[in-house]
Residue frames relative to the residue before (quaternion, step in Angstrom):
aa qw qx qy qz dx dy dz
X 1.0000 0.0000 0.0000 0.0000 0.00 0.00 0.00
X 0.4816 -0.7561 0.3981 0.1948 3.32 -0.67 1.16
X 0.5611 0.6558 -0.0653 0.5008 3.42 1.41 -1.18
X 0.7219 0.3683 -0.5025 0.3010 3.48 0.31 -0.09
X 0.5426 -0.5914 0.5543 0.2203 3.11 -1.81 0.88
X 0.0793 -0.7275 0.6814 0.0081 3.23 -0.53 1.30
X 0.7391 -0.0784 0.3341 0.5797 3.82 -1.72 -0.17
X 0.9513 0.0653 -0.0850 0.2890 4.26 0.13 -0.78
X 0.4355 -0.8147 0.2463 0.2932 2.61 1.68 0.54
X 0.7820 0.3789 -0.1505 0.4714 3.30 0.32 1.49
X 0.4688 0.7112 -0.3517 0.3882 3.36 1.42 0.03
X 0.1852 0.6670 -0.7091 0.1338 4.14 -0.67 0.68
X 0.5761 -0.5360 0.6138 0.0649 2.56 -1.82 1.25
X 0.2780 -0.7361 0.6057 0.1184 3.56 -0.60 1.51
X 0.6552 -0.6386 0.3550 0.1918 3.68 -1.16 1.02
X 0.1532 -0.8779 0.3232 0.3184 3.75 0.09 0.48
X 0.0704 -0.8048 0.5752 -0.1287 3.17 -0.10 1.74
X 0.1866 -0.7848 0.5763 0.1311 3.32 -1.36 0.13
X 0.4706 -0.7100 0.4498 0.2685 3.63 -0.66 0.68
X 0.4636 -0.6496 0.4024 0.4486 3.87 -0.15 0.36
X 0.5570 0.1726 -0.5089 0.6333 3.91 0.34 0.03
X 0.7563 0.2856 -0.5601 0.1808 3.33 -0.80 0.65
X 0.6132 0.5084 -0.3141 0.5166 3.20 1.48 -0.42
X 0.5303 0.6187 -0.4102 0.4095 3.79 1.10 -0.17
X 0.6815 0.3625 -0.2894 0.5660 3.78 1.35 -0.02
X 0.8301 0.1309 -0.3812 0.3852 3.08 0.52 1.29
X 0.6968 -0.4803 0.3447 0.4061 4.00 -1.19 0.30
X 0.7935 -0.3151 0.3841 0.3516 3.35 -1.55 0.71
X 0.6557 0.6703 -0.1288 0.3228 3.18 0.88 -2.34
X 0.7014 0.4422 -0.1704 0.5324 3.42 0.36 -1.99
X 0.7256 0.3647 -0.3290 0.4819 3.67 0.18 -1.08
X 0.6176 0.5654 -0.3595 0.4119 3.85 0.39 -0.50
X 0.6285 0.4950 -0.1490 0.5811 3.59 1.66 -1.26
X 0.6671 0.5269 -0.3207 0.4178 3.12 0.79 -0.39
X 0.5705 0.6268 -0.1960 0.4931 3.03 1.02 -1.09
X 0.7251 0.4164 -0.2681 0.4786 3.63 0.52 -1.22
X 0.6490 0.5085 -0.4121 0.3879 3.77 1.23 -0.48
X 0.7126 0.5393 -0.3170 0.3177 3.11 0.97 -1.25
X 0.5349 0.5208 -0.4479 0.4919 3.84 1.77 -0.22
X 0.4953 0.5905 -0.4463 0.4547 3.87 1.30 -1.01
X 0.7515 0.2851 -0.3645 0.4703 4.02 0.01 -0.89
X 0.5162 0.3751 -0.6226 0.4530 4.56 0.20 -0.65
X 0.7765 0.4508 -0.4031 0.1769 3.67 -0.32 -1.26
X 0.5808 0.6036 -0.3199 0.4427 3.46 1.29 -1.06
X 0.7677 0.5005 -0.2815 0.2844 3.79 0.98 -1.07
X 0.2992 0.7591 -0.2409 0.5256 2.50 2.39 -0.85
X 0.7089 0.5769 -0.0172 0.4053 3.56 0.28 -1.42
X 0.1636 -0.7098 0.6103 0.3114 3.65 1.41 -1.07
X 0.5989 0.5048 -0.5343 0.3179 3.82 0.11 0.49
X 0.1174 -0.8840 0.4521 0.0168 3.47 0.65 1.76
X 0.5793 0.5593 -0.4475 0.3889 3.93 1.70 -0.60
X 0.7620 0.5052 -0.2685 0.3035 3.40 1.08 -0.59
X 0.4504 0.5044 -0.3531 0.6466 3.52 2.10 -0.46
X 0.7118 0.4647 -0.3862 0.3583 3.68 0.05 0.37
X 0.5339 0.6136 -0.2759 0.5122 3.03 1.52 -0.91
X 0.6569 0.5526 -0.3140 0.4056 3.74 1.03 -1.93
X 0.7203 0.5233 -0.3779 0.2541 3.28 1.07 -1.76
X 0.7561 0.4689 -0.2081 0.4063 3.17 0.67 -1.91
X 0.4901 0.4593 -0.5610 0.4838 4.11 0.69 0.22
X 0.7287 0.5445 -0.2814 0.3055 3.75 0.96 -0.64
X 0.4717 0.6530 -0.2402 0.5416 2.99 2.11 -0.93
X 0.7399 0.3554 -0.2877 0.4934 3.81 0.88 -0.90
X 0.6718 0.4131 -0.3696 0.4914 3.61 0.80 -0.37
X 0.8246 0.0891 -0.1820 0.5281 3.78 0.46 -0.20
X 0.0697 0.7895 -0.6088 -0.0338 3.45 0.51 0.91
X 0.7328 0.5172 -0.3535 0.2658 3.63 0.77 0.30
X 0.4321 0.7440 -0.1726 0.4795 3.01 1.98 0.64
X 0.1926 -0.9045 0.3154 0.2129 3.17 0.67 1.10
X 0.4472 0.6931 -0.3133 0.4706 3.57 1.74 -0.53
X 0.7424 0.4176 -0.3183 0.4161 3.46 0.64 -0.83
X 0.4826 0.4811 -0.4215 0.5982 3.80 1.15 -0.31
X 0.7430 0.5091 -0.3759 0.2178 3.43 -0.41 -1.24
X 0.6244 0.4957 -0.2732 0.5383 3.39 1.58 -1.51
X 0.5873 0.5781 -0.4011 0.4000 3.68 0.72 -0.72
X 0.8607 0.3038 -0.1896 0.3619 3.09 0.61 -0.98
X 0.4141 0.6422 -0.4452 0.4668 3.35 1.31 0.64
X 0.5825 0.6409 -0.2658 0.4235 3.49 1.66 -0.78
X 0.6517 0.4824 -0.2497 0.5293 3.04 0.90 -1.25
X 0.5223 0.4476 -0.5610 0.4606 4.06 0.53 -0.80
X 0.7198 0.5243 -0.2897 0.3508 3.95 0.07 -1.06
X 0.7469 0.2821 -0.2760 0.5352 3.34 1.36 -0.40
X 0.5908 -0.7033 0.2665 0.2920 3.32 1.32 1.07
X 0.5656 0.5947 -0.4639 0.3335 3.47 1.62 0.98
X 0.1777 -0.9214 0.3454 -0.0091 3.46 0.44 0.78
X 0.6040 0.3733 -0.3795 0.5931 3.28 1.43 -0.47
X 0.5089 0.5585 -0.4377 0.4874 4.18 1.17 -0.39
X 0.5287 0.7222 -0.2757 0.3506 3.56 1.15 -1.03
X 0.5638 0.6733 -0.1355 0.4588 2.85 0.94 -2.13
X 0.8951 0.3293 -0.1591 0.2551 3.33 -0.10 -1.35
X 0.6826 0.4996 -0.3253 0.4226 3.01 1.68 -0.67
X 0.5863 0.4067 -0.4512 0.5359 3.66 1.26 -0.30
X 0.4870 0.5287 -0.5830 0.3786 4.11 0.33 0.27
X 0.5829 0.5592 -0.3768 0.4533 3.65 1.22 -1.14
X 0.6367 0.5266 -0.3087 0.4712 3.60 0.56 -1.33
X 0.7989 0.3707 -0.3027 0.3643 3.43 0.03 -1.16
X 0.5087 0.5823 -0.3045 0.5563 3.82 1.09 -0.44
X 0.5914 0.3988 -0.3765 0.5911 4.17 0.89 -0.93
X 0.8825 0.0397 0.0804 0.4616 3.57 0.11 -1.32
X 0.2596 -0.8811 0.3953 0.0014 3.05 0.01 1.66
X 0.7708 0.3401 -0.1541 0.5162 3.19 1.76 -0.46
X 0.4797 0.4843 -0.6328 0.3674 3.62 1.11 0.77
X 0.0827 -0.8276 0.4268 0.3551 3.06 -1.30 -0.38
X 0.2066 0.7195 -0.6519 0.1211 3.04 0.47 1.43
X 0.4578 0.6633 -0.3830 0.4514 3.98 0.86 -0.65
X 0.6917 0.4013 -0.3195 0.5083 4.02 0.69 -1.53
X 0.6635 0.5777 -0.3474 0.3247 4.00 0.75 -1.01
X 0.7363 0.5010 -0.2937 0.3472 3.12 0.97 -1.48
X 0.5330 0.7219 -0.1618 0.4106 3.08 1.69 -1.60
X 0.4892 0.7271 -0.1708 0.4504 3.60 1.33 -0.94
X 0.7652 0.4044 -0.1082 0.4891 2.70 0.37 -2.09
X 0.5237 0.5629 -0.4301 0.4732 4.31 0.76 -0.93
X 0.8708 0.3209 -0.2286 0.2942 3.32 0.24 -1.15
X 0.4843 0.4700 -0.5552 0.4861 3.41 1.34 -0.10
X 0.5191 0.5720 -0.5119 0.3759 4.02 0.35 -0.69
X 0.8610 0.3405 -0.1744 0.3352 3.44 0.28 -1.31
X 0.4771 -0.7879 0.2439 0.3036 3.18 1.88 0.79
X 0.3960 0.6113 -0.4553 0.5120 3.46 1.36 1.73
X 0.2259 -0.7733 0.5873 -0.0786 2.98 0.70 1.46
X 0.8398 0.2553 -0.3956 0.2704 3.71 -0.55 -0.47
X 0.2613 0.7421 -0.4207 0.4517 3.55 1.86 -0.17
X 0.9437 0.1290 -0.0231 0.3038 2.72 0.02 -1.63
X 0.2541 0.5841 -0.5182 0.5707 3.78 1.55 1.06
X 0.7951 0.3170 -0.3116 0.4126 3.70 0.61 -0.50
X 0.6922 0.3202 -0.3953 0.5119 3.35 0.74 0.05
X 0.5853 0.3277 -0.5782 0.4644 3.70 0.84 0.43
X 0.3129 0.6660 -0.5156 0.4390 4.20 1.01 0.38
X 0.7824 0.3878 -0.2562 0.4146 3.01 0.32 -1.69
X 0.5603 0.6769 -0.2760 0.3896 3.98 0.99 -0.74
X 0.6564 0.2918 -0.1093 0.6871 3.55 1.51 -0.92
X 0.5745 0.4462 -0.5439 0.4183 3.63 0.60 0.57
X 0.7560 0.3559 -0.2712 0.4778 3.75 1.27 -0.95
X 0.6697 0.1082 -0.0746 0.7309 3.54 1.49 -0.24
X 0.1128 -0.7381 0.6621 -0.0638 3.17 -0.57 1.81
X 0.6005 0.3631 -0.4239 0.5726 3.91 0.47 0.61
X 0.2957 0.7070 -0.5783 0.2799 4.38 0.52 0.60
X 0.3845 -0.6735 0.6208 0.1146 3.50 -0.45 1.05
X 0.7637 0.4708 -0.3030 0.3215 3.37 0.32 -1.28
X 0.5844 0.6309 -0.2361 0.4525 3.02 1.53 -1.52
X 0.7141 0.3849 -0.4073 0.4195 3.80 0.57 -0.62
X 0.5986 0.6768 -0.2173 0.3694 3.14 0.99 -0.88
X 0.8618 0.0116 -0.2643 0.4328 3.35 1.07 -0.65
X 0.2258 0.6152 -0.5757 0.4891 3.20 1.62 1.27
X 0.5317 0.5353 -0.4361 0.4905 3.91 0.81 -0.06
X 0.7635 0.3928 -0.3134 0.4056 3.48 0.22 -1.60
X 0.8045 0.2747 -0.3707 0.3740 3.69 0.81 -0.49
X 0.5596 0.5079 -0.5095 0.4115 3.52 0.97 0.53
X 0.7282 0.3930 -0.4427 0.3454 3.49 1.24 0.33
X 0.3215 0.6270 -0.4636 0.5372 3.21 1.84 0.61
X 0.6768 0.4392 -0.3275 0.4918 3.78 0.64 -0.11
X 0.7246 -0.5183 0.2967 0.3440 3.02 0.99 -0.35
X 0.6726 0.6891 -0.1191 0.2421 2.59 1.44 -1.28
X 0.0854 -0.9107 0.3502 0.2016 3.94 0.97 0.65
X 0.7832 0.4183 -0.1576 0.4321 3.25 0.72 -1.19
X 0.4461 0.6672 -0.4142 0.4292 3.61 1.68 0.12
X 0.7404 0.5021 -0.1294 0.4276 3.09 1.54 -1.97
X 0.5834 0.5688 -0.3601 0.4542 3.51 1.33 -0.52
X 0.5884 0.4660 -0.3498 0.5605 3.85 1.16 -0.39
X 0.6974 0.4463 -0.4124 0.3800 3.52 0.65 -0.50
X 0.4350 0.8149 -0.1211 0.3635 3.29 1.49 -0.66
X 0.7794 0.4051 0.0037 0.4779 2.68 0.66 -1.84
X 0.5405 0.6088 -0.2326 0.5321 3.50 1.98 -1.08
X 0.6512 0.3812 -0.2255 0.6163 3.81 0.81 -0.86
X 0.5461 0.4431 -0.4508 0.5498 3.86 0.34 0.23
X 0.7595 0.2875 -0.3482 0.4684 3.44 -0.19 -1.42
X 0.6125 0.6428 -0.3220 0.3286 3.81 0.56 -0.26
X 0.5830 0.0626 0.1401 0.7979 3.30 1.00 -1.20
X 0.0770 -0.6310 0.7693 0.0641 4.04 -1.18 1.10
X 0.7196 0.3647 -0.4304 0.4048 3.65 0.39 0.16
X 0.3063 0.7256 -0.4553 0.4152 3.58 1.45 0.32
X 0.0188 0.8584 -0.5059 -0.0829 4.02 0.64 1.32
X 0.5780 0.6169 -0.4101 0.3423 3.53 0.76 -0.46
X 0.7676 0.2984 -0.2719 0.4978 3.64 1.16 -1.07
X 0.3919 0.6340 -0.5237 0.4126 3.52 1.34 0.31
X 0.8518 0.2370 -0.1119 0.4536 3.95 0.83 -0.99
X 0.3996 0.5247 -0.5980 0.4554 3.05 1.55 0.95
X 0.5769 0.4802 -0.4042 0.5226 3.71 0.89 -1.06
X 0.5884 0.5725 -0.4194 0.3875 3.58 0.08 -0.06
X 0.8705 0.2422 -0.1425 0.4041 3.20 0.39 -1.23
X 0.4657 0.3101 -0.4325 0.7070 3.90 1.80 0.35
X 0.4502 0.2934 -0.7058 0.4617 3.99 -0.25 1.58
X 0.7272 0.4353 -0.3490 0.4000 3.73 0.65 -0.92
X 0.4827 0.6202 -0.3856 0.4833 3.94 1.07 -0.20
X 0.8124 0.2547 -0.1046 0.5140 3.16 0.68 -1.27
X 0.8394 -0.2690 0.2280 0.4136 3.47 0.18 1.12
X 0.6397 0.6293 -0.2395 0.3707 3.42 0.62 -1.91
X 0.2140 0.8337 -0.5090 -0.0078 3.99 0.41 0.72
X 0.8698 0.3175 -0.3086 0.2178 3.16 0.86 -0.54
X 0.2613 0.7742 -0.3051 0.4892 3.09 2.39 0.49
X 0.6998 0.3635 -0.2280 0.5710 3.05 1.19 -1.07
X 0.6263 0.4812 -0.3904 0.4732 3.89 0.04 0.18
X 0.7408 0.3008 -0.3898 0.4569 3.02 0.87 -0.47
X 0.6281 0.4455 -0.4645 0.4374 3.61 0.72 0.09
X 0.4188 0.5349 -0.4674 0.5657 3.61 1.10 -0.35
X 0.6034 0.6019 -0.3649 0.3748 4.19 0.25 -0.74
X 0.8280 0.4208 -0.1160 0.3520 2.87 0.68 -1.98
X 0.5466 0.5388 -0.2373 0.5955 3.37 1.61 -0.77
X 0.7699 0.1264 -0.2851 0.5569 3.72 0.20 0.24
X 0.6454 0.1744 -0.6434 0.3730 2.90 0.28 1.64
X 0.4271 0.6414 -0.4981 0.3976 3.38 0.76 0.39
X 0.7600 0.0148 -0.0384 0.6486 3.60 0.96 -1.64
X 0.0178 -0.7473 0.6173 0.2454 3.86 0.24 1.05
X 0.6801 0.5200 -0.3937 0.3347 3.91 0.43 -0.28
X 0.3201 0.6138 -0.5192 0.5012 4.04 1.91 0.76
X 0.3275 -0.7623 0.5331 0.1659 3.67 -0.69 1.34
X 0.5763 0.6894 -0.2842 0.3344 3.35 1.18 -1.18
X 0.7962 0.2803 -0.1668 0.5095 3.47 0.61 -1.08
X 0.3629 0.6702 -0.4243 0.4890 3.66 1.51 0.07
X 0.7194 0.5378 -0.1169 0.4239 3.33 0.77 -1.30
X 0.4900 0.7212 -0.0337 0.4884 2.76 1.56 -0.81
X 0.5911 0.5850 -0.0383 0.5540 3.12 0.61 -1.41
X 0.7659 0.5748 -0.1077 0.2672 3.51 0.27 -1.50
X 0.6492 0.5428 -0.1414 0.5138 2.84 1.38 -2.05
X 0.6781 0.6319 -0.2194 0.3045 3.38 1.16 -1.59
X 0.8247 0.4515 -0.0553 0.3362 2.89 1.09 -1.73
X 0.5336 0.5391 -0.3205 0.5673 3.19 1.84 -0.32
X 0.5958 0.5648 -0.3869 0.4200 3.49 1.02 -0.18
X 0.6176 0.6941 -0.0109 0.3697 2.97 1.28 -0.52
X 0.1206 -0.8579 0.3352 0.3703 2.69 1.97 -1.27
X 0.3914 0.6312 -0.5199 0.4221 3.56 1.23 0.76
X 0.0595 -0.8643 0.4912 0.0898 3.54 0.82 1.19
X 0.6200 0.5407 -0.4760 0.3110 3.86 0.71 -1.23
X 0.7672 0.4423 -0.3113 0.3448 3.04 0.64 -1.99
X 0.4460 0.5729 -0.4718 0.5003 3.96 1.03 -0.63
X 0.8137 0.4818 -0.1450 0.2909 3.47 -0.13 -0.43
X 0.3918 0.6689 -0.0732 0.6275 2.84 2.18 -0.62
X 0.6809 0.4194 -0.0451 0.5988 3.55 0.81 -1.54
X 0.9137 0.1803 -0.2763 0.2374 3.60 0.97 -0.24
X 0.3031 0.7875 -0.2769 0.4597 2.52 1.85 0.94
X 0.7678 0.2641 -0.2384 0.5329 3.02 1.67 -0.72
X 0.3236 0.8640 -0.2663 0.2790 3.00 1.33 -0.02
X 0.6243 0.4018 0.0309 0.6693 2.71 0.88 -2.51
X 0.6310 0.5702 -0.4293 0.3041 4.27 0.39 -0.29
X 0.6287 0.6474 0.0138 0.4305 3.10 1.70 -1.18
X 0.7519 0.0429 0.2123 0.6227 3.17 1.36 -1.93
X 0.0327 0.8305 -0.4979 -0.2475 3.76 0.11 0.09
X 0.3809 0.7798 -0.4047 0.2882 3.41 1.33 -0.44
X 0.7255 0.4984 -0.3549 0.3152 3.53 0.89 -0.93
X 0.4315 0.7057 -0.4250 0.3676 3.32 1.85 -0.02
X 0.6320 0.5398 -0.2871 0.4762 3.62 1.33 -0.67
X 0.2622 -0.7590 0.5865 0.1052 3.79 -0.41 1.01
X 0.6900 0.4433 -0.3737 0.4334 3.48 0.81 0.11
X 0.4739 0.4986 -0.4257 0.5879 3.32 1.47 -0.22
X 0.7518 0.4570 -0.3472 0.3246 3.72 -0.16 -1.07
X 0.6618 0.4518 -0.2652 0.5362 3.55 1.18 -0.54
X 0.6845 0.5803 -0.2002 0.3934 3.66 1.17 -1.15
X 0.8301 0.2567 0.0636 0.4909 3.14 0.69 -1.70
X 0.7540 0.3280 -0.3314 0.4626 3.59 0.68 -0.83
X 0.3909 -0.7487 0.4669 0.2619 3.22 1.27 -1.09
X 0.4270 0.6623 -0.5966 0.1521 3.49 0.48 0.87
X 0.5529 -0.6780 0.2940 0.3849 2.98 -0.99 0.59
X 0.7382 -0.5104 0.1767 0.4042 3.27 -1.48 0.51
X 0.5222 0.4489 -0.6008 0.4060 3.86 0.18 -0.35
X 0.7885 0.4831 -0.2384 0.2969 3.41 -0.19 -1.56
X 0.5696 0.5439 -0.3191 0.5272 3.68 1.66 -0.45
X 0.5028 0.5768 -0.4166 0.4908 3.46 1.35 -1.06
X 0.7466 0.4614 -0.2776 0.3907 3.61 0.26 -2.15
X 0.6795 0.3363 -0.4935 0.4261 3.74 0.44 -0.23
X 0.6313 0.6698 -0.2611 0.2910 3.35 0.60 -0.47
X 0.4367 0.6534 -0.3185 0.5300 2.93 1.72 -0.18
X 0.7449 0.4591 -0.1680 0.4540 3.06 -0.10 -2.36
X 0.6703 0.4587 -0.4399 0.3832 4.17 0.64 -0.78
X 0.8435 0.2219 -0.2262 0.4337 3.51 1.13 -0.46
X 0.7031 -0.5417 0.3203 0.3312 2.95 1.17 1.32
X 0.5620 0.6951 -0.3749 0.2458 3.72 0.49 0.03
């Protein structure tokens, strides 16, 4: 699944295919062996046994060092093992093998919004909508790092671009949601926060949501209501330093949960 919000919203695991000049330099065998490793390292990560998905990748990295897939996946590992500048390098390999996919520019993107280099990583989601100018993801997290810049009403168009693209795209449905509440836009934004938990009432994010909003409000039950399932779903959102750190909401809406967690 392309879509899932990881730690950077945006990481997938490129398929381990091979191009026929690349597969023409080697046996049936090797590529067949390969193949069985590269399922030996998803299942292990799957598993949380990241010493051993590293081990699978990088034996793969030496047997097919000409395979941009096998960096790229490697270096999605390493984001999970919180090495990002190791990260870095393997999607530079990838992107240098295959200059025109862009799964390598997306993932690569996504490191650098973590490491709070937003404009890096506006250019490699650029480069993502130059080879695939309909990329949901790509608008989406060309949003999250133009609202790491600040930049609200850029990120709410980018938003809005990954919606009309993919309407089942829930994450950029309740980012646009929550840069209408930044910008003033409260009651625009509630009501898409509304509409989006009932479409996905089991989407913790905008549940949370909900909460911050509605306790502002002084609609304490239903606020409360929203965080019951919320926190059932996700407990993480109990952690204000994640929500500001990791998911990134912006700061009113980090403020507004921040309230209701301390009761105020």
């Amino acid at each position: 699944m392309r879509w899932i919000l990881s730690l950077l919203c945006g990481l997938w695991l490129w398929g381990m295919t091979f191009s026929p000049a690349i597969a023409a330099n080697y046996t049936e065998a090797e590529l067949q062996k390969g193949q069985a490793l590269a399922e030996e390292a998803i299942e292990a990560t799957q598993k949380g046994d990241f010493a051993t998905a590293d081990d699978d990748w990088t034996q793969l990295v030496q047997q097919f060092p000409e395979n941009p897939a096998v960096w790229s996946n490697r270096g999605n590992l390493r984001v999970r093992q919180n090495r990002l500048d190791d990260a870095i390098a393997d999607y530079n390999r990838a992107v240098e093998l295959a200059p025109t996919a862009p799964d390598p520019y997306l993932n690569r993107g996504a490191v650098y919004e973590a490491q709070g280099r937003y404009q890096d990583a506006i250019a490699d989601y650029e480069q993502v909508l130059t080879i695939s100018p309909d990329d949901p993801m790509a608008y989406n997290n060309r949003g999250n790092a133009k609202a790491g810049q600040g930049q609200w009403q850029d990120a709410i168009v980018d938003y809005q671009k990954a919606v009309e693209i993919a309407p089942d795209f829930a994450f950029a449905r309740s980012n646009y949601a929550l840069a209408l509440y930044q910008t003033g836009a409260q009651a625009e934004a509630l009501k898409e926060m509304r509409n989006i938990a009932r479409k996905y009432p089991r989407f913790p994010d905008v549940r949370a949501a909900l909460t911050a909003v509605l306790w502002e409000q002084g609609q304490q039950g239903e606020a409360e209501s929203n965080w019951v399932a919320a926190i059932g779903m996700d407990s993480r959102y109990q952690d204000i330093d994640w929500v500001k750190r990791i998911r990134r909401w912006p700061p009113v809406m980090a403020t507004a949960l921040e309230k209701f967690l301390n009761l105020e």
